[in-house]
N, C-alpha and C positions, 0 to 999 in steps of 0.2 A: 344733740345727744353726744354721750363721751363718746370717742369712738371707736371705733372694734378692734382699734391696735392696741397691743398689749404687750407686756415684758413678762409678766408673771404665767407661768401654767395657771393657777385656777382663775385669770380673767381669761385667757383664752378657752379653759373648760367652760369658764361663762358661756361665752358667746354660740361654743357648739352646743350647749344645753338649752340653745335657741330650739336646736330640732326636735326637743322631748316638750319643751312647753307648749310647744302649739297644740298637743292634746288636750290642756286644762282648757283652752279658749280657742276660739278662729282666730288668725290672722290675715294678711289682705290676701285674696287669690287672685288668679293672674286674671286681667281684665281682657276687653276684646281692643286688640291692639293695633295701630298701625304706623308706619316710619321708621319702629326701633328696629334693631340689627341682633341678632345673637352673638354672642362674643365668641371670640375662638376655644375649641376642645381645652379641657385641662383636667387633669387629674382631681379627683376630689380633695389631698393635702396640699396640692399647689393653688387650688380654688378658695380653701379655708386659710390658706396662710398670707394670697394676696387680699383677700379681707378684712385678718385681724391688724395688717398693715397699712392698712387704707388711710390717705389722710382724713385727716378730722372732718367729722360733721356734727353742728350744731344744733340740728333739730331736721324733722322731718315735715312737712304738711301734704296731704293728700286724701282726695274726694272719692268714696267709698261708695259699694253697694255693697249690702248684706244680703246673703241669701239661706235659709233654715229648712233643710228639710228632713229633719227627725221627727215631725207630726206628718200625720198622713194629711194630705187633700182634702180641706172641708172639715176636719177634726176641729175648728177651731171660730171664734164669730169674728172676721174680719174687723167688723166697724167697732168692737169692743178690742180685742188682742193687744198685747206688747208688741212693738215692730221686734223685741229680742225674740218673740215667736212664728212671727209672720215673716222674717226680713222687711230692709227697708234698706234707703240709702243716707246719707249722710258723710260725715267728714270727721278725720284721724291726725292727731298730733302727735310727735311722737320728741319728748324732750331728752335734757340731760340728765344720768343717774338713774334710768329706772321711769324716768317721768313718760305720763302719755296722757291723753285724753280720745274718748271715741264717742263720737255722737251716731244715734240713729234716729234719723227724723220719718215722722209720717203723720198721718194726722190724726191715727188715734190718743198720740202725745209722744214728743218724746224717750229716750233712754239714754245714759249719760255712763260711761265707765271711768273713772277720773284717776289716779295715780301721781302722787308729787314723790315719789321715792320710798316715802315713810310711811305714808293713810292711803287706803283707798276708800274709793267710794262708787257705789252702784243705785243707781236713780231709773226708777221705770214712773214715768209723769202719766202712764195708764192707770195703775192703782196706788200713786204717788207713795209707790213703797220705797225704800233707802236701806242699803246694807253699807256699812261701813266696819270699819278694822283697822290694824298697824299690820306694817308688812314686817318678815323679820328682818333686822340687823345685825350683821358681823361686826362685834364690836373687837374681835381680836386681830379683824385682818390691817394688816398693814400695806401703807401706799404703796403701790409699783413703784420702782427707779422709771423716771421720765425718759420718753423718749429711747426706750432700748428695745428694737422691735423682736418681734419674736422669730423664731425659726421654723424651718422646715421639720426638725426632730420636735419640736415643742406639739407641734400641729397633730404629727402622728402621734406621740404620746397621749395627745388629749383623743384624737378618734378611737385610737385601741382602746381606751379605757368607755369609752361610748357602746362600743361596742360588742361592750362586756354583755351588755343586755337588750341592744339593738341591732338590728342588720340594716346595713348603709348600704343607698344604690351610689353611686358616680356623682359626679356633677354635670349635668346634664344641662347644656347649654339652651337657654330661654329668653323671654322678654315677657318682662312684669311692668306694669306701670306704664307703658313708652320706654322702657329702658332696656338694656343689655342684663341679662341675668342668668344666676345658674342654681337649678332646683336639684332639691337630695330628698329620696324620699328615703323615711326611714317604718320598719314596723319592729314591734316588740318579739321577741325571741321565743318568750316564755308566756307566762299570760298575761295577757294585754285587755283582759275584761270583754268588754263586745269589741273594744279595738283593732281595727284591720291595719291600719297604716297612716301615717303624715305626713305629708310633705313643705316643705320649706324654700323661697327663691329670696335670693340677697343680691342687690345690687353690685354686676360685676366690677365697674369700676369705685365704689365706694365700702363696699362690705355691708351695706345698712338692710336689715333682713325687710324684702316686700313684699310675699306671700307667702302665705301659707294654708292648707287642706287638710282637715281632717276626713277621713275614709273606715267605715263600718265592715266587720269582717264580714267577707265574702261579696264587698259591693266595690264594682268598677268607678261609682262615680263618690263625687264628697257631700256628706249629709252635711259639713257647715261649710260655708265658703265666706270671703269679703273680695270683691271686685274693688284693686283702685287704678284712679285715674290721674293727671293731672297732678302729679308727683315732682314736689319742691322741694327743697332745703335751702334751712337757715332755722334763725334762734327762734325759739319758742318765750310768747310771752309766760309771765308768770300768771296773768287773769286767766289762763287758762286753766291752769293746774288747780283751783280751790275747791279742794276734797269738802266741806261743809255742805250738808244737807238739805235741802230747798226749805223753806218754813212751808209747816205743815205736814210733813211728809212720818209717814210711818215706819221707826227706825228701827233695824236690828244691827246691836253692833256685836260679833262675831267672837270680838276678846276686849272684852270691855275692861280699861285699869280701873284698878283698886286704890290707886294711891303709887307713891314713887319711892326710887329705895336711896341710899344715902348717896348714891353719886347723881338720882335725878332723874333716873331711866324710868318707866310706868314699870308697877308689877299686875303681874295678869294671874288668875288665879283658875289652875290645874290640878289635876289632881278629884280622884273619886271623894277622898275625904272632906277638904277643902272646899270644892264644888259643891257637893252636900251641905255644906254647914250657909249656903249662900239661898237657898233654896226653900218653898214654905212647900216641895209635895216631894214624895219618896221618890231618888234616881232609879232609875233602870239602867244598871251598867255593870251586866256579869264580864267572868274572865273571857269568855269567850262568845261569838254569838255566831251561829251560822258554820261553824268549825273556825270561825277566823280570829287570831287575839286579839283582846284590848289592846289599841296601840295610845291612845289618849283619849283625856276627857277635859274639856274646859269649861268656862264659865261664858253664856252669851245673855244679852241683855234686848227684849223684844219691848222697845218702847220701858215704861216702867217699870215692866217686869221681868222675870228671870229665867234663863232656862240651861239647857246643857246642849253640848255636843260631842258627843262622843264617837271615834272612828275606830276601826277592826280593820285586821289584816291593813297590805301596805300596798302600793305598784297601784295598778289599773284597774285592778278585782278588789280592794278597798269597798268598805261600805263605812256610811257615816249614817249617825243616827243625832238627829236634832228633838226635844223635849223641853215640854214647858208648861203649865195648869192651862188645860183647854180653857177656850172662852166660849162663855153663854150663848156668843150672837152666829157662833158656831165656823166664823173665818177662821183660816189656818194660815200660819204664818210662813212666810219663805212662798205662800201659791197665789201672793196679790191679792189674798182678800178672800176672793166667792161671791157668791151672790151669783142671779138666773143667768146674769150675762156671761158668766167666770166660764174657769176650762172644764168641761164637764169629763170627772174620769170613772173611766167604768168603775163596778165596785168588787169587792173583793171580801169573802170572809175569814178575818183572824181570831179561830177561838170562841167565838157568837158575838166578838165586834165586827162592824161594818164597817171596812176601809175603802178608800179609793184609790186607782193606782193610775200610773202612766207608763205604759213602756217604749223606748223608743230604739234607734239602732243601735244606739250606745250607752242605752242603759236606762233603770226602769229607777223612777218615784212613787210611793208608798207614803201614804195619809192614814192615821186610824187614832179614835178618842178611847182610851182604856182609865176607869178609875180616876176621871176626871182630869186625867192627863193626856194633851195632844203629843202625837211620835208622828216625825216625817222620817222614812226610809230613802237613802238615796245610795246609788253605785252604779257603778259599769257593770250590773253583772242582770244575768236575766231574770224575769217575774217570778219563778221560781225560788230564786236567792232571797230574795229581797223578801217574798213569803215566810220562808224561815226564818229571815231574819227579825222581820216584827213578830213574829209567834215566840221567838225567844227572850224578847222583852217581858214578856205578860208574867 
């Protein structure tokens, strides 16, 4: 992978927006370790600065456990499950640009998280379902000057501006992996949804981030974790990275192109009006939903067909709302299907439809069929939210 040294502030902003990303997803948490050393005390700007200076590393590989506990105990049919809901263990690639791959193996099938820089793809071989997308691109940023490392004031500059919206612990000397490491935990200032805090550990003598914890407000321990182990470096093949879809599998892609514009790039189609004209049943996408704005609406593609997604408000208390022409056989799309084996969620009523919901520590899922249209509700925010905010669809 490139590596965390940098000449520019906004790669080095990069690299510390490692510690705001581990709340979209887990990262690996610290495993049960033995032999490795913690590294001597150091300031947290002198800990992010020997990092973003690190020499280069080419790729990462390391053997993972997952572990998930935002469903409660037994909420779920083991021998049916995703291991992305039960936990499981398996193994982590981590390339160059952005590139990754995470496998979790178990035997109710497979889960595949895949990343070559530009497409991702997510594969649950449970209900052989497939999300795929583009990631965005800066097509204005220009290369850093090679080799010009960064500084001690570049460092602080990037945390104070971190910090605009997060509170930073220290760098807290650790061992992730079998390795020398230093963990920052950070939480959100303002609102952070059900968000309590995250934590983050990067390899002291390389920079390469190896754990990370997400943490529920008001709980001492982390509802996701990944344990790794047996942590290497070097180049990552390319068979690894191929974002393409298993055959057979039930596809949603997220921003599906249209077509490409005169320099070649895909265009993706946004936009309330737009999106409408793409669709064969009426959107639901007022200005506002739940007291939160319209922040966008796109265009997503469930297999042949067509739906929307639209999200409100911004940060961690965000709500997205996904829609599409309910189907006959009565599966919902984004919950793997259904059927006697699926996740059974309590039900809920919006209005005299009968919904289903999940809530967990970090936030509640909402299903309900209106007018021959399915709405999934999703956000960090509690069952109550998420309440109003399907009732404000109708």
């Amino acid at each position: 992978m490139r590596r965390l040294r940098t000449a520019s502030l906004p790669r080095l902003l990069a690299f510390v927006a490692v510690l705001v990303a581990v709340v979209a997803g887990a990262g690996i948490a610290q495993a049960a370790l033995t032999g490795a050393q913690k590294p001597a005390p150091k300031a947290l700007d002198q800990a992010v600065l020997d990092a973003v200076n690190a020499p280069d590393v080419q790729g990462v590989t390391a053997r993972i456990e997952f572990t998930n506990n935002l469903l409660p105990s037994g909420s779920l049919p083991r021998d049916t499950a995703s291991p992305t809901l039960t936990g499981a263990t398996g193994r982590l690639w981590l390339g160059q640009n952005g590139a990754l791959r995470l496998e979790l193996q178990s035997t109710n099938g497979d889960a595949q998280l895949v990343s070559d820089g530009k497409k991702f793809l997510f594969y649950d071989a449970t209900s052989k379902s497939a999300f795929t997308g583009t990631l965005p691109q800066d097509d204005t940023a220009k290369p850093a000057a090679p080799d010009k490392p960064a500084t001690l004031a570049d460092v602080q500059k990037g945390l104070a501006k971190l910090g605009e919206m997060w509170q930073l612990s220290g760098a807290t000397p650790t061992t992730t992996g079998n390795r020398p490491s230093y963990t920052v935990r950070i939480a959100p200032k303002d609102d952070g949804g059900l968000l309590g805090a995250a934590e983050l550990a990067w390899d002291a003598a390389r920079g390469v981030p190896l754990r990370a914890a997400i943490y529920a407000q008001g709980s001492t321990k982390p509802v996701l974790e990944l344990k790794a182990t047996d942590v290497s470096y070097g180049p990552i093949s390319a068979s690894q990275l191929n974002t393409t879809p298993p055959a057979g599998s039930k596809v949603t892609e997220l921003n599906p192109p249209t077509g490409v514009d005169q320099h070649g790039r895909p265009v993706h189609v946004t936009g309330v009006t737009d999106v409408q004209k793409q669709l064969d049943f009426a959107l639901a996408a007022p200005d506002t939903l739940a007291g939160l704005p319209r922040k966008s609406v796109s265009l997503v593609k469930f297999g042949d067909s067509k739906g929307a997604l639209a999200t409100y408000g911004q940060g961690f208390g965000a709500i997205a709302v996904f829609q599409r022409k309910a189907d006959p056989s009565g599966q919902k799309p984004l919950l793997g299907g259904g059927g006697r084996d699926g996740i059974k969620l309590p039900q809920v009523n919006i209005d005299g439809d009968t919904g289903q919901e999940i809530a967990t520590a970090l936030g509640t899922l909402l299903t309900f069929d209106s007018g021959g249209v399915t709405y999934i509700v999703a956000g960090s925010v509690p069952p109550v939210a998420a309440e109003n905010a399907a009732r404000g669809l109708k």
